[in-house]
Each structure stands twice: as structure tokens, then as C-alpha cells.
C-alpha positions in Angstrom: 60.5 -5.6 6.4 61.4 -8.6 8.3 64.6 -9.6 8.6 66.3 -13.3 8.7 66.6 -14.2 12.6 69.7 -14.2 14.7 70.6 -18.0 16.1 70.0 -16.5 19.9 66.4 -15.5 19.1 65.1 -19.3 18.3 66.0 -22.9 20.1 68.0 -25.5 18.4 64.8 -27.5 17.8 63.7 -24.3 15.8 66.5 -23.8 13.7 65.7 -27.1 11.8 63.0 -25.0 10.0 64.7 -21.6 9.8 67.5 -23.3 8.2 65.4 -24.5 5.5 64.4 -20.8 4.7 66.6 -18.8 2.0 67.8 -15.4 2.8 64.9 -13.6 0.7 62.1 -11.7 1.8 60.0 -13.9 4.7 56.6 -12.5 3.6 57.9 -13.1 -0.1 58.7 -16.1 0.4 55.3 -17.0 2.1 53.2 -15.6 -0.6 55.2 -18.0 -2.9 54.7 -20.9 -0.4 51.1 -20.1 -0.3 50.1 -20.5 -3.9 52.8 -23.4 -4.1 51.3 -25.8 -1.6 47.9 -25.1 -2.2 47.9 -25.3 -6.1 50.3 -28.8 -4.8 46.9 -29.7 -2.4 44.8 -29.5 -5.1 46.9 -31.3 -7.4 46.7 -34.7 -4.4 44.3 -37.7 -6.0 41.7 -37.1 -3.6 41.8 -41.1 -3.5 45.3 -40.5 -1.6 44.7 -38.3 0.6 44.0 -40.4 3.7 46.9 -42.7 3.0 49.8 -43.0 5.3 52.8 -44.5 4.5 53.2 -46.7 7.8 51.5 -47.5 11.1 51.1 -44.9 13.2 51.8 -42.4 10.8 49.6 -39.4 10.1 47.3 -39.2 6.6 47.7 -36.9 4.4 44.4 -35.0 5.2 46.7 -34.8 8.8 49.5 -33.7 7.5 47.9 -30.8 6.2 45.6 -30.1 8.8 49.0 -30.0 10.9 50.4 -27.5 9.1 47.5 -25.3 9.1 47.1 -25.7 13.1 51.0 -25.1 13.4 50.6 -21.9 11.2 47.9 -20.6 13.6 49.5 -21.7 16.7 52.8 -19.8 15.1 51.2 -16.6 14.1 49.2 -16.3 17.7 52.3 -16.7 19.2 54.1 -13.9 17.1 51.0 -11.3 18.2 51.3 -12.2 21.7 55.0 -11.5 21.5 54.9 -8.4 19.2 52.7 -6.8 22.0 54.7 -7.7 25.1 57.5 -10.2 26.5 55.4 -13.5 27.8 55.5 -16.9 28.5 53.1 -18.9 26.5 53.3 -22.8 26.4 54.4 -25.6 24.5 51.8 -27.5 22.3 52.1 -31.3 21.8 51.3 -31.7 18.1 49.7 -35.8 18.9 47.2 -34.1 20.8 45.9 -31.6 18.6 45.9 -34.5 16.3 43.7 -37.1 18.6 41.2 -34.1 18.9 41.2 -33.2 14.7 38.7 -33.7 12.5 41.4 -33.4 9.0 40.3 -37.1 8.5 36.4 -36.5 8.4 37.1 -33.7 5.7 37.8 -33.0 2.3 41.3 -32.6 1.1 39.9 -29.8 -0.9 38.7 -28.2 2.3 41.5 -28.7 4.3 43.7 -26.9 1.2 40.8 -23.5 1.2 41.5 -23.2 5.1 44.8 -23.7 4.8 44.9 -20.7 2.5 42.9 -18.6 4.2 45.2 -19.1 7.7 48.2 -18.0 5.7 46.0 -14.8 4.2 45.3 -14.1 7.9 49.2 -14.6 8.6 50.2 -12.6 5.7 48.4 -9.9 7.1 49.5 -10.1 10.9 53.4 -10.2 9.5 52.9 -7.2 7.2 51.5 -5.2 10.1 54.3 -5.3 12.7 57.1 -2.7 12.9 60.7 -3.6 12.7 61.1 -3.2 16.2 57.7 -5.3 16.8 59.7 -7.8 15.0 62.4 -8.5 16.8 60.2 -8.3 19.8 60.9 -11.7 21.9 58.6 -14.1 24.5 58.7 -17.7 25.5 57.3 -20.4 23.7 57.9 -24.3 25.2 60.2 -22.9 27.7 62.7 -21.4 24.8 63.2 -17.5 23.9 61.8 -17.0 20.2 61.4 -13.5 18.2 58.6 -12.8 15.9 60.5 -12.8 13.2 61.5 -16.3 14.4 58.5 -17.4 14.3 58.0 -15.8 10.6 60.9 -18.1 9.3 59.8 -21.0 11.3 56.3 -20.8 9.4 57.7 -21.3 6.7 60.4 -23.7 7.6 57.6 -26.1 9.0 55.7 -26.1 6.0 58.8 -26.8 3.8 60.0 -29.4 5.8 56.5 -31.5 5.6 55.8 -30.6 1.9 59.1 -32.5 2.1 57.9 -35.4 3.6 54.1 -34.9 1.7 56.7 -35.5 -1.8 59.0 -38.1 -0.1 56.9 -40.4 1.5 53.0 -40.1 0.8 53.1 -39.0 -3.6 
């Protein structure tokens, strides 16, 4: 079982995504999220889905390309810090993005590796120990747990489903 973070074991910048997580079960709560946003990436006109809403702004095919890279980037970071107390660096998301190929693909094939990263996830998460959980390391110069790094999965993905309803639908 993974249990909700304490506040010392993620930064402030983090705790915008833990916040947005109830007080259930994380890996719950993921398997809900899983079928929830990809049955909701399915359910995208295709015809929308390299719309943005402004200048500058990523598509949609981005946004959920970004939450897919942020899952993986996430989740490597709670197996390097489940097996021992490093310091791994900060990604800048614009970069990843000026490198991606979301735009070139389907939405539909963006959603299938979407949902095969958070199987893969699912099954990283539900193989740690409680004391693997609570394991911490550095990430962008800030202390983070794995369990941290469970919620802020999560958290990330609510927060730009969010924006996906909000903004782009």
C-alpha cells in the first residue's frame, strides 16, 4: 500500500498536483484515471485533436503526448529512488516537446501508448515495499519520495485533463 505523501517529501511546485489527489488508494485511483482518460481520448473528434487554443500553445495530440512523457519520466524517477538515494535532473517539458513527434500521430495512438505507460506504471508502483515507498532522491534539485511521485502522476494528469476540458473541448 502506498500511502498519501507528507508535505517535506515533495517541493511546493509539486504539491500543486498532490493537492489535486483525494486521500484514496494512489494505485486505485490510477486504475480509475487510466480507463477515464483514455475512454476521454478516444471520445476527442479526431478533427480536434491538433487544435490549440492560442499561439504558442501546445495541441492536443501534445497535451497528451506530455502526459505520457511526464508519466515515464515520473515512474523512472520513482525506480531510481526506490533503489537508492540519487540525484537525477530536472527535465524542461519545451524541450521534450520541440523533439516530439505527438503532432505527426494519431490521437488514437497517442491514447494506446498512453495506456500502455500507465500499465507499465501500475506495475512498478504495485511492486515496491512500504519502506521502498517512502524511499527519497533528488529530482530538479528538490527532495521527492516515491510515493510522491505516485500522487504527482496523478496530480499531473488531473490537472491537464483539466485544461484538455477547459480550454481545447
Amino acid at each position: 500500500m502506498i500511502n498519501r505523501p507528507q508535505p517535506d517529501e515533495y517541493s511546493a511546485f509539486a504539491a500543486r498536483y498532490v493537492d489535486l489527489v483525494g486521500n484514496g488508494p494512489i494505485i486505485e485511483i490510477l486504475e480509475y484515471l487510466q480507463q477515464m482518460t483514455f475512454n476521454f481520448f478516444l471520445r476527442i473528434d479526431p478533427e480536434k485533436a491538433s487544435y490549440a487554443y492560442a499561439d504558442g500553445k501546445w495541441t492536443i495530440k501534445q497535451v497528451v503526448g506530455h502526459i505520457t512523457d511526464t508519466e515515464r519520466v515520473f515512474a523512472y524517477r520513482a525506480l531510481a529512488f526506490s533503489r537508492e538515494a540519487i540525484e537525477l535532473p530536472g527535465f524542461d517539458q519545451d524541450v521534450y516537446m520541440e523533439k516530439a513527434t505527438f503532432n505527426s500521430r494519431s490521437l488514437e495512438d497517442l491514447a494506446n501508448e498512453y495506456n500502455t505507460v500507465r500499465e507499465s506504471t501500475l506495475y512498478l508502483l504495485k511492486s515496491f515495499t512500504e519502506e521502498q515507498t517512502m524511499q527519497k532522491g533528488i529530482a530538479s534539485g528538490n527532495p521527492l519520495s516515491v510515493r510522491a511521485l505516485a500522487y504527482m502522476i496523478a496530480g499531473h494528469e488531473m490537472h491537464h485533463i483539466k485544461i484538455l476540458k477547459e480550454r481545447y473541448l
